[in-house]
C-alpha positions as CSV (number, residue, x, y, z in Angstrom):
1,X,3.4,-14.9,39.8
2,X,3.3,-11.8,37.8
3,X,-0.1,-10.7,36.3
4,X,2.0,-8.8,33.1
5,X,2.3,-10.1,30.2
6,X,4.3,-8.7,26.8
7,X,1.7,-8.8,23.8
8,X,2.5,-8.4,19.8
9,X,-0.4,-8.0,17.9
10,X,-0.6,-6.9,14.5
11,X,-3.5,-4.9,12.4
12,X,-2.2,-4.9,9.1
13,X,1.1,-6.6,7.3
14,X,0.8,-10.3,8.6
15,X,-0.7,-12.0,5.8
16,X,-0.1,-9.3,2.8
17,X,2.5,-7.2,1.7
18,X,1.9,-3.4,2.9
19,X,-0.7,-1.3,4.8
20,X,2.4,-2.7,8.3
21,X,0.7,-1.8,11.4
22,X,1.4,-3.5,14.7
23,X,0.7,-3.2,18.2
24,X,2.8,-4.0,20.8
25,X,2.0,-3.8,25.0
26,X,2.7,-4.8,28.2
27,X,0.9,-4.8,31.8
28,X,-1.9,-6.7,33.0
29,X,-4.3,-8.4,30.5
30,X,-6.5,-6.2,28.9
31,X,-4.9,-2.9,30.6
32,X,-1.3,-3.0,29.0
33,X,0.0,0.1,28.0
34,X,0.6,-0.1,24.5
35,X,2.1,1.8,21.5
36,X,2.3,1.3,17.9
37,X,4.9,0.5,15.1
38,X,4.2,2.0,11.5
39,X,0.8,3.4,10.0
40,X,0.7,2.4,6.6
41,X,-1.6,2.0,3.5
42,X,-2.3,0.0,0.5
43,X,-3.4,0.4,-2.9
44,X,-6.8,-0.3,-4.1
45,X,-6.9,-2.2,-7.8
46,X,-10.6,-2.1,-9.7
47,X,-11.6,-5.8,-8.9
48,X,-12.1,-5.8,-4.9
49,X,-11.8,-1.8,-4.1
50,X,-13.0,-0.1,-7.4
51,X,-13.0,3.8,-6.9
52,X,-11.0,3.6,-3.7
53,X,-8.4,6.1,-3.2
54,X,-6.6,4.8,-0.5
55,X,-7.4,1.8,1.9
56,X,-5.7,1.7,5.6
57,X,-6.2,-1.0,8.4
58,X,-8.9,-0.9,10.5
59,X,-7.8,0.7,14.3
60,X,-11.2,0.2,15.8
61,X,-9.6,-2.3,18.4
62,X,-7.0,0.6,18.9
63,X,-9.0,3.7,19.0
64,X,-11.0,1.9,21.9
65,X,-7.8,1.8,23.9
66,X,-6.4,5.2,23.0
67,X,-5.7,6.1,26.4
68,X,-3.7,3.6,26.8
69,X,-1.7,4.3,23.7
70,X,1.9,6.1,24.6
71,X,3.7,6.8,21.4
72,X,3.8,6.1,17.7
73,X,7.2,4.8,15.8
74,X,7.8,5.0,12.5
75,X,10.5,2.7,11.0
76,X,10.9,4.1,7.5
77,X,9.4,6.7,4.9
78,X,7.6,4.1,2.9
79,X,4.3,4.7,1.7
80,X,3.0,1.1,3.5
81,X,4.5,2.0,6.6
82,X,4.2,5.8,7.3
83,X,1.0,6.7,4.4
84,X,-1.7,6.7,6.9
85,X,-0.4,8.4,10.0
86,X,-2.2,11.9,8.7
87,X,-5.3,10.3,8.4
88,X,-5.5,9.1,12.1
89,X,-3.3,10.9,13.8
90,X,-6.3,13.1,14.9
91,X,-7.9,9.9,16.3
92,X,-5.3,8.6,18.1
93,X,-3.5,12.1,19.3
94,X,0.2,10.3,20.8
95,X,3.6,11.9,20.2
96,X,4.8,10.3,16.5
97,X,8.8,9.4,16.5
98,X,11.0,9.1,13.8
99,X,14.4,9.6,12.6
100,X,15.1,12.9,10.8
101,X,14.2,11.9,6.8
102,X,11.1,9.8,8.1
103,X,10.3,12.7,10.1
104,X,10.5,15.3,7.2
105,X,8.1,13.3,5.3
106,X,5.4,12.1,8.3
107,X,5.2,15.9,8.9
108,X,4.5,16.7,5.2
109,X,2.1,14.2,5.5
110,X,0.2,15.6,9.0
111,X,0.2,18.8,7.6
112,X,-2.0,18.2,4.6
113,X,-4.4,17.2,7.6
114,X,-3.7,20.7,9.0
115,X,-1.2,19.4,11.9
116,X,1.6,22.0,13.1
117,X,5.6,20.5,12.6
118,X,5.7,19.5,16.5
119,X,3.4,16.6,15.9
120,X,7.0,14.2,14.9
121,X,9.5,14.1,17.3
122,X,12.9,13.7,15.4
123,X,15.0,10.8,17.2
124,X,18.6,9.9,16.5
125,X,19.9,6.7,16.1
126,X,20.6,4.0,18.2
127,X,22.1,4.3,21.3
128,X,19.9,7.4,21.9
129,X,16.3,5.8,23.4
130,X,12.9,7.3,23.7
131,X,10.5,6.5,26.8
132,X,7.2,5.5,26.7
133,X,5.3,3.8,29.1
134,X,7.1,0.7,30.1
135,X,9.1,0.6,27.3
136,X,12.6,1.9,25.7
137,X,13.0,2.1,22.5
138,X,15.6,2.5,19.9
139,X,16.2,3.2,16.5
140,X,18.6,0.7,14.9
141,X,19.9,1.9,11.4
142,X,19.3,-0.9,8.6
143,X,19.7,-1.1,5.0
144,X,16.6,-0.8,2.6
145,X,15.4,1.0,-0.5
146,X,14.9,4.3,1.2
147,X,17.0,6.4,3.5
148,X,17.6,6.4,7.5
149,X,15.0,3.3,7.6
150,X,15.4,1.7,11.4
151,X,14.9,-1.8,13.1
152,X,13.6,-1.0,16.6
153,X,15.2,-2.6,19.6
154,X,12.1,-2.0,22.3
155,X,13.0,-2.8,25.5
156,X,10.3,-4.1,28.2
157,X,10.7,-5.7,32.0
158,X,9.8,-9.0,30.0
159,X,12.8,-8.4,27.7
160,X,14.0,-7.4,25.0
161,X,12.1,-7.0,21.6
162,X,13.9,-6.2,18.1
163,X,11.6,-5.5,15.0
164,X,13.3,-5.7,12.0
165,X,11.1,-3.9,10.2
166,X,12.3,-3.7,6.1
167,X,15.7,-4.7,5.6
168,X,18.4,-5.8,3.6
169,X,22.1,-6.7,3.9
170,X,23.4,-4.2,2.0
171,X,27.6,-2.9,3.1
172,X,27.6,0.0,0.1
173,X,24.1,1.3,-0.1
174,X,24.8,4.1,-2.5
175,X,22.3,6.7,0.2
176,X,21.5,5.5,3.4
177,X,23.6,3.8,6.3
178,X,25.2,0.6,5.2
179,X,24.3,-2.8,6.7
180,X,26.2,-2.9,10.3
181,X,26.5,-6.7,11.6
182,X,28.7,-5.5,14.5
183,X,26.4,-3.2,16.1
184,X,23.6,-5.8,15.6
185,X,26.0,-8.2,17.5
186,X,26.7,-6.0,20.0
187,X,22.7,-5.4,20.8
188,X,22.0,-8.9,20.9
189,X,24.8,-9.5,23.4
190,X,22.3,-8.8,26.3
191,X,19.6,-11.4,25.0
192,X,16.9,-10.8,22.6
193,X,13.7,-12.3,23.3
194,X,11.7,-12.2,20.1
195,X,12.5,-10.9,16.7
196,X,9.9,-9.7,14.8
197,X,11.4,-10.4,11.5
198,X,10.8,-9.1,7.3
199,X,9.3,-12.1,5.6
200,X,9.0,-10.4,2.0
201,X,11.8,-12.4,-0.3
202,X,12.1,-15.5,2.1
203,X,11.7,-17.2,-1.6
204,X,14.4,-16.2,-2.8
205,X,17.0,-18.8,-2.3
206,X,20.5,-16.9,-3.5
207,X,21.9,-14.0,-1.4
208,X,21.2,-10.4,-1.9
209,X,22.9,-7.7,-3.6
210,X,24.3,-4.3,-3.0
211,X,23.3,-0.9,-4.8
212,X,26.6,-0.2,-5.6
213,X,26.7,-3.2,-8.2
214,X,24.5,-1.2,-10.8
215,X,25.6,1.4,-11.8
216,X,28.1,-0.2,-14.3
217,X,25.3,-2.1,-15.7
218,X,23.5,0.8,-16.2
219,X,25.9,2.9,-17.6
220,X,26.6,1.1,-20.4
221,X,22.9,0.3,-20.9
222,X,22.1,3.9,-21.4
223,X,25.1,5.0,-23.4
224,X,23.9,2.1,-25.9
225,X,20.6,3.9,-26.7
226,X,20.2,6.0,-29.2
227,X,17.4,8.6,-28.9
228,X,15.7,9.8,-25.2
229,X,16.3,7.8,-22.6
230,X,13.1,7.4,-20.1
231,X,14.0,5.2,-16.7
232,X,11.1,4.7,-13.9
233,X,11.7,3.6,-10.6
234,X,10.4,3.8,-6.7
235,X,10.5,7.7,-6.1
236,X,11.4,7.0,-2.7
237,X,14.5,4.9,-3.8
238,X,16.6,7.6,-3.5
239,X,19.5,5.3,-3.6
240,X,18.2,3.9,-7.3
241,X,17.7,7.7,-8.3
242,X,21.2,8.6,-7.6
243,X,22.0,5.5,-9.0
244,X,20.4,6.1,-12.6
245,X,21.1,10.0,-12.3
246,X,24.8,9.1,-12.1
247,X,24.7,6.4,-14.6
248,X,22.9,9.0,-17.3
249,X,25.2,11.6,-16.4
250,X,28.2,9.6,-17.4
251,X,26.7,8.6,-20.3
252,X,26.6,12.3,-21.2
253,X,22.9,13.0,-20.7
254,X,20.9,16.0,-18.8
255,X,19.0,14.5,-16.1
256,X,15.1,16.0,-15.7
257,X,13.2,14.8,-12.6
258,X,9.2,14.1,-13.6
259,X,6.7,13.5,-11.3
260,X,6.0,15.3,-7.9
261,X,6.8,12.8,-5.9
262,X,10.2,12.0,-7.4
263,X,11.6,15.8,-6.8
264,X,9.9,16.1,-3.6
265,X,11.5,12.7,-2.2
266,X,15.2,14.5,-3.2
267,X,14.0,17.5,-1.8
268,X,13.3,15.6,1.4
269,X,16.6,13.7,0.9
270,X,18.9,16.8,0.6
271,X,16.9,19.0,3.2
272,X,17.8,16.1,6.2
273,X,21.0,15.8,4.8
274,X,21.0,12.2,3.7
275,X,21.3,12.8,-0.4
276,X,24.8,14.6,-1.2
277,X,26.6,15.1,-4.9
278,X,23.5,14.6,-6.6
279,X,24.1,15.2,-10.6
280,X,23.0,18.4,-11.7
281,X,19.1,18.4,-13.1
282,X,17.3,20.5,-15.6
283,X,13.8,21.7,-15.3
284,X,11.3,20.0,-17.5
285,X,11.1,23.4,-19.6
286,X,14.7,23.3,-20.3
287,X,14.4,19.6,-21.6
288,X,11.9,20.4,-24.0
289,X,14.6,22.0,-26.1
290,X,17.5,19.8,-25.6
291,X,18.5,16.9,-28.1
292,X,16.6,14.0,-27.2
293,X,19.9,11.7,-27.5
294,X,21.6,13.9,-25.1
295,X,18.3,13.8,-22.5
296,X,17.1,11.3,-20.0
297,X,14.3,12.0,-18.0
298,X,13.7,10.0,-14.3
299,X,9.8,9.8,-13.9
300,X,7.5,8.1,-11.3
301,X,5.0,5.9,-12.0
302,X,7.1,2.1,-11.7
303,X,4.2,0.2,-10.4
304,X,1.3,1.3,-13.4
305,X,-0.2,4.1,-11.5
306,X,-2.5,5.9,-13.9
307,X,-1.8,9.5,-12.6
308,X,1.8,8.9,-12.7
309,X,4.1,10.4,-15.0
310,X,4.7,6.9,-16.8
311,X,1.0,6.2,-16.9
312,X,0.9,10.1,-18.8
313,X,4.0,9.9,-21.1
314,X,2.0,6.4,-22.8
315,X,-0.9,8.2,-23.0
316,X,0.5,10.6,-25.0
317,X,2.3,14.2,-24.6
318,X,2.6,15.0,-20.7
319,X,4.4,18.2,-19.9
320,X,5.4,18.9,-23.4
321,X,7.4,15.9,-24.0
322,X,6.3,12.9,-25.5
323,X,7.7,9.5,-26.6
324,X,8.9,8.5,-29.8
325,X,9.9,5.7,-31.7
326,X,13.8,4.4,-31.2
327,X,13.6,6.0,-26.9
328,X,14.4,3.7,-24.8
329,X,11.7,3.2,-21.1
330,X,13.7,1.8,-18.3
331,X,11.8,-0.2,-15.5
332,X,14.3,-0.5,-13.1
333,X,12.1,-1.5,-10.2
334,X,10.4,-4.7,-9.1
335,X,6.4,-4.9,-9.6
336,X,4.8,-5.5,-6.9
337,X,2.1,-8.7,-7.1
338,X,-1.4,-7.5,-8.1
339,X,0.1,-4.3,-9.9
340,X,1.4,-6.5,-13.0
341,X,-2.1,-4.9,-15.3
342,X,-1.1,-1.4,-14.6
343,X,2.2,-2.4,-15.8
344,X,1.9,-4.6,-19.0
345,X,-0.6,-1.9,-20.4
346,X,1.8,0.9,-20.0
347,X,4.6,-1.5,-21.9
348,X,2.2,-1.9,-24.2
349,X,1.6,2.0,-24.8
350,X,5.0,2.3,-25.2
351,X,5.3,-0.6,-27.8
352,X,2.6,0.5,-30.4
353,X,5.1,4.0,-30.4
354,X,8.1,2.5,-31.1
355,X,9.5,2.7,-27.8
356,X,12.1,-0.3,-26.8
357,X,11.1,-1.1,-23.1
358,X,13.8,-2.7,-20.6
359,X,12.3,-4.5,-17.8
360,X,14.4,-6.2,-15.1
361,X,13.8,-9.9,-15.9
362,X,17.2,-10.7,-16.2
363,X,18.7,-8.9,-12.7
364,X,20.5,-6.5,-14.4
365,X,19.1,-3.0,-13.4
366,X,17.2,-3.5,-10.2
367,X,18.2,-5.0,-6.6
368,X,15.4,-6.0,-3.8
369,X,15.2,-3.6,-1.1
370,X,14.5,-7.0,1.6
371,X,17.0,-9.4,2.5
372,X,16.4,-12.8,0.9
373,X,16.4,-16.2,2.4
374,X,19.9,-16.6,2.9
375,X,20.0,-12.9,4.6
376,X,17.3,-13.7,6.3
377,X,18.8,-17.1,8.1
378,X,21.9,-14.7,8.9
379,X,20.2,-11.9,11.1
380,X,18.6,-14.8,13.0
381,X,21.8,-15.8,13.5
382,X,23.9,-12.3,14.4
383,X,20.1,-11.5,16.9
384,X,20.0,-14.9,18.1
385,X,16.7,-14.3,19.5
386,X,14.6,-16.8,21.9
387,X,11.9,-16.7,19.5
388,X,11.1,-15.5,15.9
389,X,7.4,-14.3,15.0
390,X,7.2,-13.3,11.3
391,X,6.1,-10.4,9.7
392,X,5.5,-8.5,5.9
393,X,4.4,-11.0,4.2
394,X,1.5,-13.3,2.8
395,X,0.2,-16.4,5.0
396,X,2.9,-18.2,2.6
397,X,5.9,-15.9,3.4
398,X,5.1,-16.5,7.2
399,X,5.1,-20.0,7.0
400,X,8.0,-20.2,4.9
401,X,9.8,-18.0,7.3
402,X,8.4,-20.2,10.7
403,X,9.8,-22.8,9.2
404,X,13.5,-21.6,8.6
405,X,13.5,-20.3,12.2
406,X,12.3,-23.7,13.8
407,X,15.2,-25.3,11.7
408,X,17.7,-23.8,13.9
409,X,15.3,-24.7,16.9
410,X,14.1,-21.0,17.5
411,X,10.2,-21.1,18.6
412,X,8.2,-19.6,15.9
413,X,4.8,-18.7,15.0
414,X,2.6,-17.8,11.9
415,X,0.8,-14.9,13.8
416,X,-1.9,-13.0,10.9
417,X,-3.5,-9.8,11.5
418,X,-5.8,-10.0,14.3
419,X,-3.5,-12.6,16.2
420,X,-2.8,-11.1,19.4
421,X,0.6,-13.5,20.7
422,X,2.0,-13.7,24.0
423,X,5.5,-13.0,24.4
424,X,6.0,-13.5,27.8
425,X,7.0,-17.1,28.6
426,X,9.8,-19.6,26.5
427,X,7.6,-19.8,23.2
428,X,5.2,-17.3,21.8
429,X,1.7,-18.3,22.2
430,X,-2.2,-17.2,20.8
431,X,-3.5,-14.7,23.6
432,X,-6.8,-13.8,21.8
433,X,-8.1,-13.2,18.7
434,X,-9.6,-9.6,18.0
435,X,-11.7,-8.2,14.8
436,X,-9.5,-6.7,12.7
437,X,-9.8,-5.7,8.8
438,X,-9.3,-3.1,6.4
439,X,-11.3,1.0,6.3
440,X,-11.4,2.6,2.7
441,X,-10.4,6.4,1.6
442,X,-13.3,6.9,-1.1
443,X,-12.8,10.4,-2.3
444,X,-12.5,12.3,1.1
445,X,-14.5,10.3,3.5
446,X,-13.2,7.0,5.1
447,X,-15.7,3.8,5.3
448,X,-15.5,1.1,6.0
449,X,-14.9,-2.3,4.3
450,X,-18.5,-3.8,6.1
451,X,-20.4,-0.7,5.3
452,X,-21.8,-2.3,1.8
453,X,-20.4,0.8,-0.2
454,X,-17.9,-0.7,-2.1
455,X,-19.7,-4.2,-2.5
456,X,-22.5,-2.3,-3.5
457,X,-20.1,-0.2,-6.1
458,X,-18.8,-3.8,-7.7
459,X,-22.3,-5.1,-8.1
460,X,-23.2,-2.6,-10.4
461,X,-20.1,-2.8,-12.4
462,X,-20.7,-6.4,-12.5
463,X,-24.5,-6.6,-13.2
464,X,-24.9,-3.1,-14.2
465,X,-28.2,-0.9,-13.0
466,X,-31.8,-0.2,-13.3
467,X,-33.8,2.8,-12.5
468,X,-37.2,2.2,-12.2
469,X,-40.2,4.7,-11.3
470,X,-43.5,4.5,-10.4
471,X,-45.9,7.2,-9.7
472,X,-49.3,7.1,-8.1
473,X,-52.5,9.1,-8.0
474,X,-54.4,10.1,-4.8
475,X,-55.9,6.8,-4.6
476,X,-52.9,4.4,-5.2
477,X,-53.4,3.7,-8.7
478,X,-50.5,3.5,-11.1
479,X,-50.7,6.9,-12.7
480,X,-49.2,5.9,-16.4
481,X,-47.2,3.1,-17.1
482,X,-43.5,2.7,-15.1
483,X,-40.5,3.5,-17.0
484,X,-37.0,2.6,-16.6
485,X,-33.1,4.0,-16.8
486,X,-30.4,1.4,-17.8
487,X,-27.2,1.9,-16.8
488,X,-24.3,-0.4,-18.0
489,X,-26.7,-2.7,-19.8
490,X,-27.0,-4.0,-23.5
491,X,-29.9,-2.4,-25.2
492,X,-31.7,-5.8,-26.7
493,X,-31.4,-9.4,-25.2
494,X,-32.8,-13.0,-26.1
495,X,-35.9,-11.4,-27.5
496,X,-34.4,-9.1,-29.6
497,X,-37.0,-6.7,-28.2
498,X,-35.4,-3.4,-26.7
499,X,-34.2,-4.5,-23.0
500,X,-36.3,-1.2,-21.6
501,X,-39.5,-1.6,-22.9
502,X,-39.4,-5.9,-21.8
503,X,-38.6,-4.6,-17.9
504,X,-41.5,-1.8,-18.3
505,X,-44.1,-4.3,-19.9
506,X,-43.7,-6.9,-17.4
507,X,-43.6,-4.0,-14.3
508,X,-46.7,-2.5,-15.7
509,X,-48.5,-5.9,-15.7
510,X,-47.4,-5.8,-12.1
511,X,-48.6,-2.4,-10.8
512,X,-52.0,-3.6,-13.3
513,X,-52.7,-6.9,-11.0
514,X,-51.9,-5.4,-7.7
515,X,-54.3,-5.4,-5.2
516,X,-54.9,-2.0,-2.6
517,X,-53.3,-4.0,-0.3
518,X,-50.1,-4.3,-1.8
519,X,-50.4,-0.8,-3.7
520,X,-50.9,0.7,0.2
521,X,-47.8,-0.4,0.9
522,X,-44.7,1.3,-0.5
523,X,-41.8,-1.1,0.8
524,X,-43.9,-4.2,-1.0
525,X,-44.1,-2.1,-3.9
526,X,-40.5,-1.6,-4.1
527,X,-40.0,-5.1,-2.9
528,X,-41.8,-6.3,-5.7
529,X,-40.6,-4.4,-8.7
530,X,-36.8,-5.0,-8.0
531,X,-38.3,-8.8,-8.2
532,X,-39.5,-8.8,-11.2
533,X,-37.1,-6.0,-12.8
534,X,-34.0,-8.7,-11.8
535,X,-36.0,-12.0,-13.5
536,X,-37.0,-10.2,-16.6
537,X,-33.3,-8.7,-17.2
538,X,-32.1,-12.2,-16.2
539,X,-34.2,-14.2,-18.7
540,X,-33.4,-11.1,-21.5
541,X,-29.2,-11.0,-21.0
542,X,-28.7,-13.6,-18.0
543,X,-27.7,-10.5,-15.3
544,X,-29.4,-9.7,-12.5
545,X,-29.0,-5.8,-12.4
546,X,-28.8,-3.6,-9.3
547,X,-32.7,-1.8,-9.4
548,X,-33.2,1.6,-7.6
549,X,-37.2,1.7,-7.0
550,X,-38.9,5.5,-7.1
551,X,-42.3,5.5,-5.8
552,X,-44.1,9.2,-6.1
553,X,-47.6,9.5,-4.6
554,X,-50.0,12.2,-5.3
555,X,-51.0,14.2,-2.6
């Protein structure tokens, strides 16, 4: 009886949406040779990661194994699936694969980390295949909101494996290869055993639709407006770029790209080859000057990101142009759950100036970049695998998705992050269960999400902070009275006494009772002092503050 088994295990993307990282090996337990699909981030908000930069899954588990990692694939250029690969790609040290466009931006990425070009190997598509270990694997063009994205077809001696990775049903894309059921028919003709399957719209009960039903919608929106016309979507939706350059330009606009990352995801797209007859643009410094009803200007910042361009053009004048009442501020883009705060506050902005916003509540002006439920049920149907494990998505989306598989009697299973499954036998089952969770880019230094730092960082902007010193004379007495700093904290409370001198009344009383014992003692000091500092601000304004103790003796 063989002593190899064929494990999926993933360490970020089952159970939330972003940060897709997942594992997949094969060999004996506990020496399999592995390698690893995507390396991506998500986004910090202010409630649960305030100050964060960037936060990335935790590859502890991984890093302990790195010698028995082969390769790293990359599915797609998104931000949740290729964001983090310059930030461990030191760590981990593997070749990185990727088809040409992915590739263009991975290296941009590893060489902000000071990696030469030769860390991505540029793949073509499937049939070609790339060895690693005990696996082949393949790059399998698919349909999404970004160009060249790829399913992977990873062959093993336990069978075959496809990961969808993002996808959508989509036969007229706009950029980008077009949906191909034939060739996904003709892969699955030699068996598939598990498909590791998108679970992002399974909600979404109606079919989805194609890029190339837009633009008319669009056109005529645009040519309706009046004044400047501002539109804001995914800067890696090149597709959507095209789409609303094209749609301006008919309209009889100049088109200005704003926002880095907008003109350097074209650049990316014409350098590999995959953006063509894109419409003519105009530098920001030629807009300034042109009428503002014959300008529209495509700018990043769709999902409320402060340093955006969108986030800068409601704050006021950004790069010498600025809104005015009677433009027109096109969302055409989807936000993405936990960004709607970012977003409603920019639409406000843009309100209180006049602006007339368009968001894409009725369907007109923005199409998914994931197959829905019904396209889901169909690539179950044109893989036909043995099994279905689903992936990218909350715990909901997985179950939702289990479920539609079992309906046609494929085994499924709701596997999380830090659920290693078995692939090996009939149905998938739990191997193990391994520590898994979530590291944190704060300014340039990663922590970690145990390390207190950020826990630490939301106590004081919930209870704000107290500074409290103390110095003593060669003897241990209290040399004056203590004073305090308050930091985030009303000035008076219940007593209508200043909050400061209340804290520093009852310390002194303290340090004046104290025996030598205690006043010996520096961490019962301390101990003591935060003790009463939290009480007396909790009886005063009913917080307990964060309290910093100084203790200076006197030599």
């Amino acid at each position: 009886m063989s002593t190899e088994r064929l494990i999926y295990l993933p360490l970020g993307g089952a159970g939330e949406i972003g940060m897709n990282c997942y594992v997949y090996g094969y060999g004996p337990k506990d020496k399999e040779r592995l390698i690893l699909v995507d390396l991506g981030v998500t986004f910090p908000d202010m409630d649960t990661s305030p100050g964060v930069d960037l936060i990335f899954p935790d590859l502890a588990w991984l890093t302990a194994r790195r010698d028995q990692l082969e390769a790293v694939f990359i599915t797609h250029a998104h931000e949740d699936h290729v964001g983090a690969v310059g930030h461990f790609f030191g760590e981990l040290n593997v070749p990185v694969y990727a088809r040409a466009f992915t590739a263009n931006i991975a290296r941009r990425k590893l060489s902000e980390h000071g990696f030469g070009a030769d860390t991505v190997e540029t793949v073509s598509a499937y049939p070609a295949k790339v060895d690693a270990g005990p696996f082949k694997v393949s790059f399998v063009p698919v349909s999404h909101s970004i160009p060249e994205s790829s399913s992977l077809l990873i062959e093993t001696p336990a069978g075959r494996v496809f990961h969808t990775g993002d996808f959508k049903i989509d036969h007229n894309p706009i950029v980008g290869e077009a949906f191909d059921e034939a060739l996904w028919e003709e892969i699955s003709k030699d068996g598939i055993k598990a498909m590791i399957c998108d679970s992002t719209n399974v909600f979404s009960p109606h079919a989805g639709r194609s890029e190339s039903e837009l633009g008319g919608n669009l056109t005529g929106l645009i040519k309706s407006a009046e004044k400047m016309v501002v539109a804001t979507t995914f800067a890696s939706n090149v597709a959507r770029v095209k789409t609303l350059a094209e749609a301006g330009a008919r309209a009889g606009r100049s088109i200005c790209l704003m926002g880095r990352a907008m003109r350097r995801m074209v650049e990316a797209s014409v350098e590999t080859g995959v953006l063509s007859d894109f419409p003519a643009t105009v530098s920001i410094e030629d807009a300034r000057s042109i009428p503002r009803e014959s300008l529209m200007l495509l700018v990043t910042g769709s999902q409320g990101e402060r340093r955006a361009a969108s986030a800068q053009l409601a704050r006021g004048k950004f790069n010498g142009i600025e809104m005015k009442e009677g433009d027109m501020f096109l969302f055409s883009s989807k936000t993405i759950p936990g960004n709607e705060r970012g977003v409603i506050s920019i639409m406000n902005q843009f309100s209180e100036m006049g602006v007339d916003i368009i968001d894409d509540n009725d369907g007109l002006y923005h199409v998914s970049g994931h197959a829905n439920r019904p396209d889901i049920a169909k690539a179950h149907d044109l893989m036909n695998p043995q099994m279905v494990i689903p992936m990218h998505g909350e715990h909901r989306h997985l179950r939702a998705h289990a479920k539609l598989a079992e309906e046609k009697g494929r085994k499924s299973i709701v596997a999380v992050n830090g659920m290693m499954v078995e692939l090996t036998g009939n149905a998938p089952k739990v191997a193990e269960y391994i520590e898994t969770g979530r590291r944190y880019l704060d300014g340039s230094t990663q922590v970690g999400a145990l390390d207190g730092i950020v826990r630490d960082r939301i106590r004081m902007a919930l209870n704000g902070h107290v500074i409290v010193t103390v110095i003593l004379d060669e003897d241990g007495e209290a040399l004056g009275e203590p004073w305090c700093e308050l930091m985030g904290l009303p000035e008076t409370g219940r007593s209508k006494a200043p909050l400061v001198e209340v804290l520093e009344e009852d310390l002194g009383q303290f340090l004046g009772r104290a025996g030598k014992k205690t006043m010996a003692d520096d961490s019962k000091i301390e101990q003591e002092l935060r003790k009463i500092a939290r009480r007396s601000a909790f009886d005063e304004i009913g917080k307990k503050p964060e309290v910093t103790v100084i203790i200076s003796r006197l030599a």
